[in-house]
Every structure is written in structure tokens, then in C-alpha cells.
C-alpha positions in Angstrom: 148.8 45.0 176.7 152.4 44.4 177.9 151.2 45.6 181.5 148.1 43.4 181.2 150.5 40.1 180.2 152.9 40.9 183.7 149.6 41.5 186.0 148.2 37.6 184.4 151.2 36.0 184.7 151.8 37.3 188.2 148.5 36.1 189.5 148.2 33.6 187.1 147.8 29.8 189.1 150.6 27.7 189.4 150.1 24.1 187.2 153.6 21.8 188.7 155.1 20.0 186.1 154.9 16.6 187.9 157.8 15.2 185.5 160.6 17.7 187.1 159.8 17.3 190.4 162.9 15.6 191.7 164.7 18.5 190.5 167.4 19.7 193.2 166.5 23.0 195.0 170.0 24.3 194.3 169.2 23.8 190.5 166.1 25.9 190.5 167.3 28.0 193.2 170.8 28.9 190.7 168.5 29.5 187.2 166.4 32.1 189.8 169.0 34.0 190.5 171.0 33.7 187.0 168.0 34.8 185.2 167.1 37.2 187.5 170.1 38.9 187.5 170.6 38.8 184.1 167.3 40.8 183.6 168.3 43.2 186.3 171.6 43.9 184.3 169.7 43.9 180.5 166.7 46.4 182.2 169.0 48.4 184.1 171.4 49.4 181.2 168.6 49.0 178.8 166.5 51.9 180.1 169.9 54.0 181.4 171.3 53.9 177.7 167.8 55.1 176.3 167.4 58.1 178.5 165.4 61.0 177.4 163.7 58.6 174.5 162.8 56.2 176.6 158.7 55.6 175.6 155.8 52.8 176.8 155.3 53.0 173.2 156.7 51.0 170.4 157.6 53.8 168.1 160.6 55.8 168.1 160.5 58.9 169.7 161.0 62.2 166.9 164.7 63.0 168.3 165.8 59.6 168.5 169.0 58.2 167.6 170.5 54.8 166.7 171.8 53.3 169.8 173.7 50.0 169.0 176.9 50.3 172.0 176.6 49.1 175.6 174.0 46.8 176.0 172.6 47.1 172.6 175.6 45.9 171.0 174.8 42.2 172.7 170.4 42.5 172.1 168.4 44.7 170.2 165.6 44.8 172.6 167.2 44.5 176.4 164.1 45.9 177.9 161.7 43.1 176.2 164.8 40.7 177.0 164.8 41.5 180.8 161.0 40.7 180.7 161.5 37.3 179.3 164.4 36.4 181.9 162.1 37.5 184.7 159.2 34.8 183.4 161.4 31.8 182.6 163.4 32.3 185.7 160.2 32.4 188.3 158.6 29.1 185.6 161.7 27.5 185.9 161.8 27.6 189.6 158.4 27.2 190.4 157.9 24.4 187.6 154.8 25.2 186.2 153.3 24.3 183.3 150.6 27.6 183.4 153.7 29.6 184.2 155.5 27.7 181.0 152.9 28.3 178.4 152.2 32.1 179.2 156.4 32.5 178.9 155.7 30.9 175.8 153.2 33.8 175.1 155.0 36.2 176.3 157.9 35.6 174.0 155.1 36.0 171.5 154.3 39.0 172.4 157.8 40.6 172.0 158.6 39.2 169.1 155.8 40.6 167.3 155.8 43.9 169.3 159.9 44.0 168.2 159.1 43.3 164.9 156.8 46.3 164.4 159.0 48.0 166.5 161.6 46.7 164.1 159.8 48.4 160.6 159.7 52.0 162.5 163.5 51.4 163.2 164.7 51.0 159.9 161.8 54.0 157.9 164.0 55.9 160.8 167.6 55.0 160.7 168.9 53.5 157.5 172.1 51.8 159.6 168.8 49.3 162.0 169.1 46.9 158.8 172.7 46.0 159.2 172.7 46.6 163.3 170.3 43.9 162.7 172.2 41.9 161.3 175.0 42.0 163.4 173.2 41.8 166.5 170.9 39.1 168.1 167.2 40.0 169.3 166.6 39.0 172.6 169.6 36.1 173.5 172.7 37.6 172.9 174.6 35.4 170.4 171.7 33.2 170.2 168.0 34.6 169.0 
């Protein structure tokens, strides 16, 4: 599904969002690369502190571990995180609507694949609940 959601938004037609269009270059140009970046960093270190349990699947792997340092100390879900920066960057310098909504979607998405995600966590490592706790979803410090 999460393959099929990048592939549509990707192709998916560009709707402008008339109201920002006096928006500098420089402005949309700066969130692009900001965003961007950002999700380089969080999917970079996300998959590099996952290693050998990195999975397309949701559930946790049999010999996994807890992994709360590094870029999981800041998000619980990097990877999902760097997916979300991509979209809103690329909506927010393209200014589309269509673009907009399916970011919309996509967030969506990952919060209900995280939360599932989520219920696994915990059956397998009784510490998730307070990591949780401590430890913003997707924004760091934020949601």
C-alpha cells in the first residue's frame, strides 16, 4: 500500500493553489531543501540504526530489540517521518492543492500503520509504553 501511495502521489496532477502564488521562489525553494534534507537525515539514520531488522512489514522482526538512541530518541517512526518531509516539501514548493490533500492522506496512512505498528511494539517490549511517552511520533518535539 505504502509503495502504491508514493507511485500516486508521484504521478498524481498538479492542482496550484491560486491563493499562494505570489509566494517568493526563495521561500519555496528554502522549505525544498529544508524538508528534503531533513528526510534524507531521518531515512538515512532511520534505516542505518535498524540494520539487520530492518522489514517492509509493520511487525517486528523475532530478534528485535528496542531501539530508542540516535535518531529514535527524537521520533519513533523516522522512516514514516522521512516520507512525510519528502511530500510536504515537493507540495509546498509546487503549491498544489492535489499534492496537499494526498500529504494529508499520507499522514493518514502512517499514523494508522504506526499505531498498529505501535500495539506489536509494546506485546514485544514492555519499555515502547514509556519510550512512548517520552518521545514524539513523527515531529520531533512536536507530534
Amino acid at each position: 500500500m505504502q509503495f502504491i501511495l508514493i507511485f500516486t502521489f508521484i504521478i498524481l496532477p498538479d492542482w496550484p493553489l491560486e491563493a499562494m502564488e505570489g509566494t517568493s521562489p526563495i521561500i519555496r525553494w528554502a522549505a525544498l531543501i529544508v524538508l528534503w534534507s531533513t528526510a534524507a537525515i531521518f531515512g538515512g539514520l532511520g534505516s542505518s540504526h535498524l540494520k539487520e531488522v530492518l522489514t517492509p512489514l509493520p511487525y517486528p522482526v523475532e530478534h528485535s530489540r528496542l531501539i530508542t538512541t540516535g535518531i529514535y530518541g527524537l521520533v519513533r517512526h523516522p522512516l514514516y517521518s522521512s516520507q512525510l518531509f519528502l511530500a510536504a516539501g515537493w507540495t509546498i514548493f509546487i503549491m498544489s492543492v492535489s499534492h496537499l490533500l494526498f500529504t494529508g492522506l499520507g499522514f493518514l496512512f502512517f499514523s494508522y500503520k504506526a499505531s498498529r505498528e505501535e500495539c506489536w511494539l509494546t506485546e514485544r517490549h514492555p519499555d515502547y509504553t514509556a519510550y512512548a511517552k517520552r518521545v514524539k511520533k513523527f515531529i520531533p518535539f512536536i507530534y
